[in-house]
Every structure is written in C-alpha cells, then in structure tokens.
N, CA, C and O of each residue as an XYZ file, in Angstrom:
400
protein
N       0.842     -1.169      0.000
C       0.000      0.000      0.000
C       0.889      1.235      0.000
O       2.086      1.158      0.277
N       0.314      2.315     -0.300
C       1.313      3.559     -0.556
C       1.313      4.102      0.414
O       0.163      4.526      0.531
N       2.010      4.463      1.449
C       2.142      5.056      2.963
C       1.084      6.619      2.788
O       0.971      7.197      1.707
N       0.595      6.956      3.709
C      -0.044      8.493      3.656
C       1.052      8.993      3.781
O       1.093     10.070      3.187
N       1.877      8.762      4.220
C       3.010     10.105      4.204
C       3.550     10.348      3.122
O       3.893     11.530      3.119
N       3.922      9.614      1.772
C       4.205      9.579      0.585
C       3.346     10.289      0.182
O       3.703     11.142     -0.630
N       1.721     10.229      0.616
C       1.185     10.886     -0.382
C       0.935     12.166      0.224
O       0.859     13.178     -0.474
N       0.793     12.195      1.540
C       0.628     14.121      2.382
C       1.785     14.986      2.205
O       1.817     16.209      2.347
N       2.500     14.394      1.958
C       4.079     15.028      2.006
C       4.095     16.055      0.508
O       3.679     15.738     -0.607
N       4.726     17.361      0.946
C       5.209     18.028     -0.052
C       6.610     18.487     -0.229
O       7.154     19.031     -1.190
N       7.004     18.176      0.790
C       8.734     18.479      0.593
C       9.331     16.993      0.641
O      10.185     16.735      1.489
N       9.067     16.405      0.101
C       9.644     15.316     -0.296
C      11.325     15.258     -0.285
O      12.141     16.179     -0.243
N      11.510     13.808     -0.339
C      13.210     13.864     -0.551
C      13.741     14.857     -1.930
O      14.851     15.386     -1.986
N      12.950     14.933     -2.722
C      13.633     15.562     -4.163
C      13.608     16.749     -3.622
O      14.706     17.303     -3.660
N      12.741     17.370     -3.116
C      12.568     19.101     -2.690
C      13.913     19.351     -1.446
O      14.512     20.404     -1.226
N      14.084     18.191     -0.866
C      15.235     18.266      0.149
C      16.602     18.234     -0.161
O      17.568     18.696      0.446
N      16.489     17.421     -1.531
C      17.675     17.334     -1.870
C      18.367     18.703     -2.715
O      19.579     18.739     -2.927
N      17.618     19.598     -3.078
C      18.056     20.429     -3.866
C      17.703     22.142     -2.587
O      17.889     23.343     -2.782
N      17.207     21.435     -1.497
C      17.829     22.377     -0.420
C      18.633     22.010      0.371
O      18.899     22.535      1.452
N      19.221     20.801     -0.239
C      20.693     20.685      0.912
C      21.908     21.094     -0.054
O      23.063     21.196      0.358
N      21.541     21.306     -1.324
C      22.402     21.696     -2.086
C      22.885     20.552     -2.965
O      23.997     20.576     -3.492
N      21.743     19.224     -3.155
C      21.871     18.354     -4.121
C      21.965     19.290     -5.599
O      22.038     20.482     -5.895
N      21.901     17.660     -6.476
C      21.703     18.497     -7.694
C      20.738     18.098     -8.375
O      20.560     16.880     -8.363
N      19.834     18.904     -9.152
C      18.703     18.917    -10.140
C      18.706     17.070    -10.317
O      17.763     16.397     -9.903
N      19.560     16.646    -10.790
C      19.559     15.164    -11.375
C      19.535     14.416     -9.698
O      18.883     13.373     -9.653
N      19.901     14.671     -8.943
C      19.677     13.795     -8.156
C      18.078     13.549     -7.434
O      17.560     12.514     -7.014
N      17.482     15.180     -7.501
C      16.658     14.975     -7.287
C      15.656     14.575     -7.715
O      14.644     14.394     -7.037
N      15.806     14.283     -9.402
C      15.145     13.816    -10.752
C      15.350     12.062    -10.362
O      14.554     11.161    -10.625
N      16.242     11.989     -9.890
C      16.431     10.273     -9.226
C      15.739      9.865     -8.077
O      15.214      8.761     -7.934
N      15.747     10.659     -7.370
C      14.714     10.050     -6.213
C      13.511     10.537     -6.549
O      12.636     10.013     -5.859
N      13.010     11.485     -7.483
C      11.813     11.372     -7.696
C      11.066     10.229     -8.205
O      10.058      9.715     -7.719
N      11.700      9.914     -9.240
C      11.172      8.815    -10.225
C      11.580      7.098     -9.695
O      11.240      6.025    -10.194
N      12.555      7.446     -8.328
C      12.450      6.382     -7.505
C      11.294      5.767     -6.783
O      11.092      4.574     -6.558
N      10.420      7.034     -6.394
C       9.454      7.117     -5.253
C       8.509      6.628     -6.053
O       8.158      5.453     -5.946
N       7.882      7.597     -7.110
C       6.937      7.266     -8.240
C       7.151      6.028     -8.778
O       6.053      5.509     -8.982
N       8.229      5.170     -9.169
C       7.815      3.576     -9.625
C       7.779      2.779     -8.291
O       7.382      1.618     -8.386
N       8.185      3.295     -6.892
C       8.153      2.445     -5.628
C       6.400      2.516     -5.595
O       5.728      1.594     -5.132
N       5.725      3.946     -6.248
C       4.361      3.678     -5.459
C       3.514      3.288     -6.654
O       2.361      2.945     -6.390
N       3.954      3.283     -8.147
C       3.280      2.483     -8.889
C       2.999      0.772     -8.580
O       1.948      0.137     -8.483
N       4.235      0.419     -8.490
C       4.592     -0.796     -8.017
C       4.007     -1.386     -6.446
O       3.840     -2.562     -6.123
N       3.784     -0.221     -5.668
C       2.859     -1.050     -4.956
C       1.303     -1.364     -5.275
O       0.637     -2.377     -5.059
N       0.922      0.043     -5.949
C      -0.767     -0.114     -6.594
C      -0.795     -1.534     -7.941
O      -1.846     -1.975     -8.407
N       0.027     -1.822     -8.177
C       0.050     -2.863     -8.938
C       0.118     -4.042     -7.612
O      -0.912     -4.654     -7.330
N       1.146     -4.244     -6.998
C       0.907     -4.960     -5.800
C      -0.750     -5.504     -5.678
O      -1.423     -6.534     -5.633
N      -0.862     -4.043     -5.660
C      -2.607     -4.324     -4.601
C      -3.789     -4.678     -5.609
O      -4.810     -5.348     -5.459
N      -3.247     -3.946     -6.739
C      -4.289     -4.788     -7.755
C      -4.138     -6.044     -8.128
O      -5.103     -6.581     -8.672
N      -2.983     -6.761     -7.942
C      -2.922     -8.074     -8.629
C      -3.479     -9.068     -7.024
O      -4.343     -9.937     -7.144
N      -2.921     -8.800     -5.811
C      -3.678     -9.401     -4.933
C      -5.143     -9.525     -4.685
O      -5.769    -10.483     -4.232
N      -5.667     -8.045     -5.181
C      -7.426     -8.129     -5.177
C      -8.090     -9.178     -6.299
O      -9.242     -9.570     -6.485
N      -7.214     -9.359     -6.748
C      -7.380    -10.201     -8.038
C      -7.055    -11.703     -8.087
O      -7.544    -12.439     -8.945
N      -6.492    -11.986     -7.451
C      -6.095    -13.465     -6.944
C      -6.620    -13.946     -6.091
O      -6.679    -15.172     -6.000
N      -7.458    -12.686     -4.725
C      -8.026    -13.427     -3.992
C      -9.615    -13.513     -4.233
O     -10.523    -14.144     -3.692
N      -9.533    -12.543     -5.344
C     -11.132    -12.673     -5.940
C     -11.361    -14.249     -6.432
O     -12.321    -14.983     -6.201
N     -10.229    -14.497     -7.140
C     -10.071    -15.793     -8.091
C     -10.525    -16.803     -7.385
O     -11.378    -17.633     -7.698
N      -9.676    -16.651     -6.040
C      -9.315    -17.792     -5.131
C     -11.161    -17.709     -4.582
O     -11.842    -18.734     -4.609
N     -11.616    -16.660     -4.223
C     -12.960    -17.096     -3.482
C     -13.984    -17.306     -4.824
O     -14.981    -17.966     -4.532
N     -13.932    -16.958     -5.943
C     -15.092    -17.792     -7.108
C     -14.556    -19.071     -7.027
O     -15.331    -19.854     -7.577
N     -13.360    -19.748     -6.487
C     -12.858    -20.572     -7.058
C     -13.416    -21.561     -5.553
O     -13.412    -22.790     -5.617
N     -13.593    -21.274     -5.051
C     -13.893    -21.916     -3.705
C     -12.835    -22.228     -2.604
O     -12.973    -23.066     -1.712
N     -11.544    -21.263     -2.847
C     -10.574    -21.919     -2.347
C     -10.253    -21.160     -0.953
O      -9.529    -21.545     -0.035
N     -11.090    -19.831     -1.078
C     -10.876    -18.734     -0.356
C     -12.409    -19.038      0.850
O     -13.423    -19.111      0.156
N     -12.699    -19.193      2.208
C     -13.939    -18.989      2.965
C     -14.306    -17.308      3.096
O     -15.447    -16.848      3.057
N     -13.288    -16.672      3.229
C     -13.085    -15.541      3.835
C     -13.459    -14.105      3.032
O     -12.629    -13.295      2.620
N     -14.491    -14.032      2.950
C     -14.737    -13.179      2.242
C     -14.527    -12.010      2.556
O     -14.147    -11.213      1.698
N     -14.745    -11.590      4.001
C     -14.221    -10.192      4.265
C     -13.210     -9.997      3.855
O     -13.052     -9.028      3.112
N     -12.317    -10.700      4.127
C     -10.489    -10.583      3.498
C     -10.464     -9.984      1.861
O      -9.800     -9.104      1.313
N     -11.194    -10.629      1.535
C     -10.979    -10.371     -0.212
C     -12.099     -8.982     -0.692
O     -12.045     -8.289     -1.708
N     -13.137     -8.922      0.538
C     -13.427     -7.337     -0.174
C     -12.943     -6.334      0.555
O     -13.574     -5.317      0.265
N     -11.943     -6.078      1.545
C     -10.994     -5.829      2.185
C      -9.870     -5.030      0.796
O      -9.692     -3.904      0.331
N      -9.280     -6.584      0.553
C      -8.070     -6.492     -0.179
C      -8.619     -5.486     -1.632
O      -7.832     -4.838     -2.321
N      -9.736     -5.534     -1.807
C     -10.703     -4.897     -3.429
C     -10.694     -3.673     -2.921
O     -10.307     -2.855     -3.755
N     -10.973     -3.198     -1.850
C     -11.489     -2.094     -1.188
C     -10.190     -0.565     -1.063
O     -10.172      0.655     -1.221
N      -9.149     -1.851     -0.629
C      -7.228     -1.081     -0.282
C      -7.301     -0.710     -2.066
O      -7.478      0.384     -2.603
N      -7.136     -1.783     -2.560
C      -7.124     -1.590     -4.435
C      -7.683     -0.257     -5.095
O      -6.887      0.556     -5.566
N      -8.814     -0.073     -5.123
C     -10.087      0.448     -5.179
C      -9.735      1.933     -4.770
O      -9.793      2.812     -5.630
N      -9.417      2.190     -3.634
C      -9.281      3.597     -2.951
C      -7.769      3.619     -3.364
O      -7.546      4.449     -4.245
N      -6.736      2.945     -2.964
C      -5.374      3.442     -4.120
C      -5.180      3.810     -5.533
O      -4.241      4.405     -6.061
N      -6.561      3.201     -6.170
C      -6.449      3.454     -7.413
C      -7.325      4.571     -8.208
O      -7.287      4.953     -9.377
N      -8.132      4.936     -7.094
C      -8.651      6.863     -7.114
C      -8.058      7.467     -6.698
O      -8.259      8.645     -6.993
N      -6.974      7.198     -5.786
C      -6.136      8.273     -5.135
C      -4.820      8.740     -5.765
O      -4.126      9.713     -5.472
N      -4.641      7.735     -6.772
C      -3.513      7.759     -7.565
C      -4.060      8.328     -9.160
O      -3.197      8.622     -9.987
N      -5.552      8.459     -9.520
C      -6.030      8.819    -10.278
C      -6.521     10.225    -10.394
O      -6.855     10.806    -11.427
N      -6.505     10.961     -8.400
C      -6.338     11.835     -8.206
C      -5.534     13.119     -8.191
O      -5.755     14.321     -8.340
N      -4.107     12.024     -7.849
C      -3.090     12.783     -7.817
C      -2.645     13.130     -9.414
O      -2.033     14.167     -9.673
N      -3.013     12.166    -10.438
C      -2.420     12.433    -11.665
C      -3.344     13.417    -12.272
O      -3.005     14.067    -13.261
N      -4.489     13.545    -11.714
C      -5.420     15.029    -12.698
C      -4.992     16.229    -11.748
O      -5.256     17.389    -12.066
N      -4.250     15.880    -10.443
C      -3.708     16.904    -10.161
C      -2.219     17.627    -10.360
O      -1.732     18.718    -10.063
N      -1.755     16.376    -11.046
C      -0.355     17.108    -11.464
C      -0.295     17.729    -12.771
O       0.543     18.546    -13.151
N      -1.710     17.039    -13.705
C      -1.938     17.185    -14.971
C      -2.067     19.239    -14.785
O      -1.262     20.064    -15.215
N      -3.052     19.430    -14.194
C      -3.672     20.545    -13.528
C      -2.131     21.450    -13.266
O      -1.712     22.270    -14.084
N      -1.784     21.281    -12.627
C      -0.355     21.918    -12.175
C       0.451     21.818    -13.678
O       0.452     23.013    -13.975
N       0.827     21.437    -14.297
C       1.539     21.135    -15.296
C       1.044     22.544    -16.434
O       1.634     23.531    -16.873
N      -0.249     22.012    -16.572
C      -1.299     23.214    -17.561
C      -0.849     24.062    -16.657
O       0.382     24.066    -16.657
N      -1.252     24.685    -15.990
C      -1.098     25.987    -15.286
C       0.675     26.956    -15.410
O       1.059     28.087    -15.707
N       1.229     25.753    -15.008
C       3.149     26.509    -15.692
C       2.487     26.828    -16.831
O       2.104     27.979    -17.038
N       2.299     25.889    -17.634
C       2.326     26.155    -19.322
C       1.915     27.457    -19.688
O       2.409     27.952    -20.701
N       0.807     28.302    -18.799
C       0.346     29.252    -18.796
C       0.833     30.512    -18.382
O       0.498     31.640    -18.746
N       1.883     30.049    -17.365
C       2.689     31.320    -16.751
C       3.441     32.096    -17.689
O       3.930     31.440    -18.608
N       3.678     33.454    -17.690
C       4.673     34.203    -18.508
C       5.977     34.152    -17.595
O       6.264     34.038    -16.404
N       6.528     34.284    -18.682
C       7.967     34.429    -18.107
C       8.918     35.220    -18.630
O      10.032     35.274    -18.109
C-alpha cells in the first residue's frame, strides 16, 4: 500500500535534496524512484485483489471479508492515484500558462 506520508508530504526527498544543495539530477532520481516504488505497490494491490477474488469464485478462499478488504485497499489506491495524476496534470497546464 502507498504510505499516507508519501502521499501528504510536499517536501519530499527531491525538494530536500536540492535544499541541501543536491543536484537537479539527483533529485530527478529520487523522484522517479518514489513514483515507480508507489506504482509498483498499486500494482501490488491490484494483482492481490485479483487473486483473492479468483481464489474465493474458485472456492478456495472462505473468507470473504479478506478479499473485499483487499478490493477495497485496491479500489481507494487506485482513485487516489487517479487523483493525484489530474492533479499534477492541472499543475503542469497551469506553468504552461505562466509568462515568463
């Protein structure tokens, strides 16, 4: 699952690194570190909601809370991550707009 602090956080390691006097590229590295660490877990969580769906049509699973549980973690990571991308989209347009 993607920690809330990954996602509440705005000074992130990249924003830290280029106020400790990193450099542009390093912080271009831990960005795109973080971003495939938290793709890679929403894939995580989708392929488990999905196996244990399998497993309970399949009869192998009793536990059903568990598996609309596991749909549920899926489900809300995968609006929240659908959130954050119409919000960077949003931010992105908006530079585009700035004069300079």
């Amino acid at each position: 699952m993607i920690p809330l602090t990954t996602l509440q956080s705005t000074s992130g390691p990249a924003q830290s690194q280029l106020q400790k006097g990193g450099s542009p590229s390093e912080a271009h590295r831990s960005f795109s570190v973080q971003l495939k660490n938290a793709v890679d877990q929403l894939n995580h969580l989708q392929v488990e909601s999905d196996e244990k769906t399998k497993a309970l049509a399949a009869g192998e699973i009793d536990d059903l809370h568990d598996v609309m549980i596991a749909s549920q973690k899926a489900g809300i990571t995968m609006q929240t991550a659908v959130e954050v991308q119409g919000k960077v989209i949003d931010a992105y347009k908006e530079m585009m707009r700035m004069q300079v």
